[in-house]
C-alpha positions in Angstrom: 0.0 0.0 0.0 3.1 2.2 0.6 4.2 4.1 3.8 1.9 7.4 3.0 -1.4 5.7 3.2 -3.7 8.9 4.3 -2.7 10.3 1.1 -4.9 7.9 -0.8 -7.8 9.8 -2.6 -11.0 8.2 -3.1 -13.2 8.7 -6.1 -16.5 10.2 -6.5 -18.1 6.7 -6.9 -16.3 4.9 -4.0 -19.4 4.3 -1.8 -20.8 2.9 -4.6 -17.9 0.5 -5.1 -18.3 -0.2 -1.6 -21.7 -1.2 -1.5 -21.1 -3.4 -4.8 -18.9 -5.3 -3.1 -15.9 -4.5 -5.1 -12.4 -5.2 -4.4 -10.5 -2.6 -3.7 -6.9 -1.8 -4.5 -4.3 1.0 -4.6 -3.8 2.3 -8.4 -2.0 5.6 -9.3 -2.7 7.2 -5.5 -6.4 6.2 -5.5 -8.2 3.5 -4.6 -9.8 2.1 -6.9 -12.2 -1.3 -7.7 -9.5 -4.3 -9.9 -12.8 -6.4 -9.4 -16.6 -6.9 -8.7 -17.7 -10.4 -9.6 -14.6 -11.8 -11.5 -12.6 -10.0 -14.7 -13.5 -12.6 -16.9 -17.2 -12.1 -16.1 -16.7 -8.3 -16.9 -14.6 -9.1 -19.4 -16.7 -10.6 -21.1 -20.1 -8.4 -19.7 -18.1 -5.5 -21.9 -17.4 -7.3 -25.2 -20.9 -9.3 -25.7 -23.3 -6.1 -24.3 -22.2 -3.5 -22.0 -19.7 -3.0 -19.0 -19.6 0.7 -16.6 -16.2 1.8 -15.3 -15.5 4.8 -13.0 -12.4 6.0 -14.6 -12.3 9.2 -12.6 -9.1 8.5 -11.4 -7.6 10.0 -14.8 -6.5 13.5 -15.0 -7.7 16.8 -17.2 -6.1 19.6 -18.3 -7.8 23.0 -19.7 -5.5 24.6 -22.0 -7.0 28.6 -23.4 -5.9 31.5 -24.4 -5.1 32.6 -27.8 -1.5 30.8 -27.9 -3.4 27.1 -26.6 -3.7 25.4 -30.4 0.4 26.6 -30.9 1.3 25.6 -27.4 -0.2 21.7 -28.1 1.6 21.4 -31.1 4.8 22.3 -29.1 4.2 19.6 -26.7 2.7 16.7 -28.6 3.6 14.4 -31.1 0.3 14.6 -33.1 -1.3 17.3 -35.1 -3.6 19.3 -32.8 -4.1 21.8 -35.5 -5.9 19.2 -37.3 -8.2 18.9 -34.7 -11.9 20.9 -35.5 -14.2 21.3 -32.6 -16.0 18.0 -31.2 -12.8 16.0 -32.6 -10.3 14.0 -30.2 -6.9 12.7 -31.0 -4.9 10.3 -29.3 -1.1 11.5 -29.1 2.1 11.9 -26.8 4.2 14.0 -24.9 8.6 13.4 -24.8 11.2 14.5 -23.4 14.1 16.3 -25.5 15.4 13.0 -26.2 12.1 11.5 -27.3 11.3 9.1 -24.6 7.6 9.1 -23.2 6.5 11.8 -21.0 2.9 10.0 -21.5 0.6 9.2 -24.0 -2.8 11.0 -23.8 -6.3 12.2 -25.5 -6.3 15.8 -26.8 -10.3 17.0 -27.1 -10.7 20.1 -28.7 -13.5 22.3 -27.4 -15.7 24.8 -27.9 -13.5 27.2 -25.2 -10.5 25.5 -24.7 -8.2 22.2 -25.2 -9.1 19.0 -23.0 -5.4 17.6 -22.2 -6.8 13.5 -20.8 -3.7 12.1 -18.8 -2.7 9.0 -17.3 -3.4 9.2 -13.1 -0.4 7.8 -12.3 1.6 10.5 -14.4 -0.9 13.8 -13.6 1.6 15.6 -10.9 4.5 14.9 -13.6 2.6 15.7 -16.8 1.1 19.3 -14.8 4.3 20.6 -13.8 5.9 19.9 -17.4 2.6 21.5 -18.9 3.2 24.9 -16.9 7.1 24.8 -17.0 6.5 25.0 -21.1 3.2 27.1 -21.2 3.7 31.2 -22.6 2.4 34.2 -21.4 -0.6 33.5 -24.1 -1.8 30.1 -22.4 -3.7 29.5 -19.2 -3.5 25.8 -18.3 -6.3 25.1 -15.6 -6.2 21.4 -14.3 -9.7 20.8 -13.6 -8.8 17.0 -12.8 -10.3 17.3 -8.7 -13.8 18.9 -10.6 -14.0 16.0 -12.9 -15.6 13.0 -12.7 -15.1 10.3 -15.4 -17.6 7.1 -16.6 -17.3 4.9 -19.3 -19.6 3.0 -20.3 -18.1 0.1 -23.3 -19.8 -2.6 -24.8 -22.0 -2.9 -28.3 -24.7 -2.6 -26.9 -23.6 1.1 -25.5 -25.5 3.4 -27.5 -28.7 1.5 -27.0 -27.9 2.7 -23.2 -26.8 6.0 -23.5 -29.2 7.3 -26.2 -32.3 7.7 -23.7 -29.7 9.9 -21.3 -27.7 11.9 -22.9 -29.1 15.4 -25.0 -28.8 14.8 -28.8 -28.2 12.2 -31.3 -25.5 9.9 -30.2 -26.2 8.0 -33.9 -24.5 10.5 -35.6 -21.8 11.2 -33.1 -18.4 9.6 -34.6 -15.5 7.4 -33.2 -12.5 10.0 -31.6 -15.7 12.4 -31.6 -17.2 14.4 -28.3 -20.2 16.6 -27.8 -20.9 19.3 -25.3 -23.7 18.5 -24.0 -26.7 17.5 -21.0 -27.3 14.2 -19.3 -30.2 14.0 -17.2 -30.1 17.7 -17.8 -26.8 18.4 -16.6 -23.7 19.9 -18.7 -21.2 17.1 -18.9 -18.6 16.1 -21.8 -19.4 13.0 -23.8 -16.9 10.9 -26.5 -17.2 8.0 -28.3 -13.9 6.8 -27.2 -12.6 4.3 -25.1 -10.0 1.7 -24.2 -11.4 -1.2 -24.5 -12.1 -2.0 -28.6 -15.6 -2.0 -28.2 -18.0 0.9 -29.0 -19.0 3.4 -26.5 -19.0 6.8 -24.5 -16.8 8.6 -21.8 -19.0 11.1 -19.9 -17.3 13.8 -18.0 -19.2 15.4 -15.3 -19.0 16.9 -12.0 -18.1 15.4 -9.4 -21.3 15.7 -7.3 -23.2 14.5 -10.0 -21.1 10.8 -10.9 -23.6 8.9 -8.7 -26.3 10.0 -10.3 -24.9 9.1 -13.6 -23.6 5.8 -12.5 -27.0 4.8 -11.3 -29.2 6.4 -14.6 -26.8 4.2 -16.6 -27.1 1.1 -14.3 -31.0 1.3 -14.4 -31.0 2.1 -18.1 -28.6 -1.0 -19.3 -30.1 -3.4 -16.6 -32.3 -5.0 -19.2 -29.7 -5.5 -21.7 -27.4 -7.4 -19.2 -25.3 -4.2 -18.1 -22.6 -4.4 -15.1 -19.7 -3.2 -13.1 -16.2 -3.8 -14.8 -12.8 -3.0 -12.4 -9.3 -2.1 -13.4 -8.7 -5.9 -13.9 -11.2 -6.2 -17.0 -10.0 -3.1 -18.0 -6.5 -4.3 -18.5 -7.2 -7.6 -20.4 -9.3 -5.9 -22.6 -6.9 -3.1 -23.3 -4.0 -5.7 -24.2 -6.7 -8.3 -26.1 -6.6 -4.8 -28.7 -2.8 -4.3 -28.3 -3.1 -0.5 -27.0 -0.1 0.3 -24.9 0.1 0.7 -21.2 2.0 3.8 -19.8 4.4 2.0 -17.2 4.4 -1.2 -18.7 4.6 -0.9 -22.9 6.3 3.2 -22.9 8.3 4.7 -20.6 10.4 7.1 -20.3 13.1 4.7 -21.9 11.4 4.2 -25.1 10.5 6.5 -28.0 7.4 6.5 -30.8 9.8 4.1 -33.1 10.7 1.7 -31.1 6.9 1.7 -29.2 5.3 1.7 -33.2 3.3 4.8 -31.9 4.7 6.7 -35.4 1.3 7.0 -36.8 0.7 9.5 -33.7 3.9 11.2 -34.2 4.2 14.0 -37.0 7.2 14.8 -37.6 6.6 16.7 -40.8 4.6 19.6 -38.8 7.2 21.2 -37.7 9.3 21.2 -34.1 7.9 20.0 -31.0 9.3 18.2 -28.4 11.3 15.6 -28.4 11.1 15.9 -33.0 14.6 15.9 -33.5 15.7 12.8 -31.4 12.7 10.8 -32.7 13.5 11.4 -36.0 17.1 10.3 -36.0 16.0 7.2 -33.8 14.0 6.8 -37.1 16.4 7.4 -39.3 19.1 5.1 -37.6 16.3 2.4 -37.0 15.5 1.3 -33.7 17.4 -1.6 -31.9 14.6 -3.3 -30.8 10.2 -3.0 -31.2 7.7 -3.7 -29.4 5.9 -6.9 -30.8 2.9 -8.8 -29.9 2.8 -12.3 -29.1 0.7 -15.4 -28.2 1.3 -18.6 -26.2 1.4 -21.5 -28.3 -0.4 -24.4 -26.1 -0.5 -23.7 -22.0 1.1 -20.9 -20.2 0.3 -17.6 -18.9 2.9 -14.7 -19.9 3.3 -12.1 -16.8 5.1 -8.9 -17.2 9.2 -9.0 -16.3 9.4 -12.3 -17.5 12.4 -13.3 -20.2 11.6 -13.6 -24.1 13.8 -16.1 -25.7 15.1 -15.7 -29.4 17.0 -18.2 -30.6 17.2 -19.7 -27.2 18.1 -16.8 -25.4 16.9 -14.1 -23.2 16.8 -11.1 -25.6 13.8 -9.0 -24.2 11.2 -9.3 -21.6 7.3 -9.2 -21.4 6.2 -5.5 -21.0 2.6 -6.4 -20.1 0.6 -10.3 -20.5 -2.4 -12.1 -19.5 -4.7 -14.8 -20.3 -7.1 -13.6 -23.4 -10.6 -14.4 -21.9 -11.8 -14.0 -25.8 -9.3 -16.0 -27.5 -8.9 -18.3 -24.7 -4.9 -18.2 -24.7 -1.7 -16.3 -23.0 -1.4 -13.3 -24.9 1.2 -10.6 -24.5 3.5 -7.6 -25.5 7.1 -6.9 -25.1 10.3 -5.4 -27.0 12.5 -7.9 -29.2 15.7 -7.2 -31.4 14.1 -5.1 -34.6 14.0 -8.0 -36.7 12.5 -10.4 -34.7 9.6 -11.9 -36.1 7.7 -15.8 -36.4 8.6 -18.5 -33.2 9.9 -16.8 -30.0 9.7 -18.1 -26.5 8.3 -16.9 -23.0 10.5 -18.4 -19.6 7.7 -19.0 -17.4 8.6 -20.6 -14.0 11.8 -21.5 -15.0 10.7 -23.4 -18.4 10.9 -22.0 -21.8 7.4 -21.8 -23.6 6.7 -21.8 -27.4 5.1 -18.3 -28.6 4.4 -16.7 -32.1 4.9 -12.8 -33.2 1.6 -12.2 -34.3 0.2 -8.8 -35.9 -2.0 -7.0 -33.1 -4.4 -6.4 -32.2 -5.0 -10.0 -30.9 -8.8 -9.8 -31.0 -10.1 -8.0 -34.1 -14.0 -8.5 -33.5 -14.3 -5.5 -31.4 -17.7 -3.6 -32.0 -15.4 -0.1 -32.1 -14.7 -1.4 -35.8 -18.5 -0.5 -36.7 -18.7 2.2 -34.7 -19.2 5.8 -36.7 
């Protein structure tokens, strides 16, 4: 739990948690729900109909004033100049020498620039936000007056459509709307992390209950449920999106991490351009692959990946795949690498294939609009 434990925050849902019988663990200074009645239960709750997650752990940024759309592209790998209003955009912050600061969601709004960051990164990602931001920029982290649900599954928009203001049909994937639910202003994108179609409502934090329980009442006929951090993170790695912690770090850069279809270099300078760019140009030592377990076996992060025989790389994040019924996982090889590897697990060495990610590609997110 860590010496500091009255430094834990609790979310705006915890009671609810609580009374769900959730289990409770310590994740990026909160404490937050890995569980409620089994991950592969919500596993697979979220990929057949519909799975709620109280995600409010995550932090937001405001970024105004009339040097904000400048000040993004100065700081992130993607375009934010592409972005029109309603549109979001997954992209990255780095360092000077192009390792990960974080990867993040960039909304652009009617007023201002939404920065979405990992929890466990938010003091970091703040104080390197400020440290870079000009006179013309007011950064305003509104992360303590936000509350965050998402609510995943294909059968979310049959859910949401009766509670949130406006015609979610026509809304499109990496889209958001300014809107009501249940006649309050709150934030709502089609986005998600999960593969599956669905919605992230922001709200207030006085207000998440409510929401919670419009949505629980709502999806109840169709099957709806609680999903924890543990669901979460198997779905996350079944679709091969990267893990801040685990998959990027500090220590690895958009080539070797294949994030380069988020990073433009061609828009001119930004943080972090010029080292990318010659890591691209001398070509990475090693990438980040996907993999999966041929017969039994579980692959755990830390553990050794065998090429040739020998330990050349290690896991960077692995599971069991509740859809595929296998040990999936992720991890960095020698560039190169591709076809039969092997994962040491408890001391033996166990057949695995480089596969293309993402492992499951049934995902209703790939009919979504």
């Amino acid at each position: 739990m860590g010496a500091d434990t009255a430094a834990v925050r609790k979310t705006p849902l915890h009671d609810v948690h609580v009374a769900l019988g959730a289990r409770l663990v310590e994740f990026a200074g909160f404490t937050m729900p890995i569980t409620y009645d089994g991950i592969v239960a919500e596993h697979t709750r979220v990929r057949q109909s519909v799975g709620l997650f109280d995600v409010s752990h995550m932090g937001e940024i405001h970024v105004r004033g009339d040097g904000a759309m400048g000040f993004i592209e100065s700081i992130t790998t993607n375009r934010a100049a592409a972005l029109e209003p309603g549109f979001v955009q997954y992209s990255a912050m780095c360092y000077e020498d192009g390792g990960f600061i974080d990867d993040l969601l960039v909304y652009r709004l009617c007023d201002s620039y939404m920065l979405v960051v990992n929890a466990a990164n938010h003091d970091k990602d703040t104080d390197w936000i400020r440290a870079h931001a000009g006179v013309d920029v007011e950064i305003d982290d509104a992360s303590d007056r936000t509350a965050l649900i998402a609510v995943q599954g294909p059968r979310a928009e049959a859910v949401a459509g009766g509670l949130v203001a406006g015609d979610l049909s026509s809304l499109g994937y990496y889209r958001s709307i300014e809107t009501t639910v249940l006649g309050r202003n709150a934030v709502v994108s089609r986005t998600g992390y999960t593969g599956e179609d669905g919605f992230e409502i922001y709200c207030e934090p006085d207000f998440a209950r409510d929401v919670w329980e419009a949505f629980a009442n709502a999806g109840r006929p169709v099957g709806i449920g609680p999903a924890g951090l543990g669901a979460r993170d198997t779905l996350r790695l079944e679709m091969g999106y990267a893990l801040y912690g685990n998959d990027i770090d500090e220590t690895r850069n958009p080539v070797e991490a294949n994030l380069m279809w988020i990073t433009r270099l061609k828009k001119g300078d930004f943080a972090g351009r010029d080292a990318i760019a010659a890591a691209k140009e001398a070509g990475p030592p090693s990438k980040l692959v996907g993999f999966e377990i041929e017969g039994r076996g579980i692959p755990r992060h830390g553990y050794p990946i065998l090429v040739g025989g020998e330990p050349r790389g290690e896991v960077t994040s692995g599971t069991f795949s509740p859809s595929l019924q296998k040990g999936i996982g992720m991890g960095y090889v020698p560039a190169g690498t591709a076809g039969e590897i092997g994962v040491e697990i408890r001391g033996a060495a166990v057949p695995a294939r480089i596969v293309e990610l993402p492992f499951y590609k049934d995902g209703s997110v790939r009919n979504s609009r």
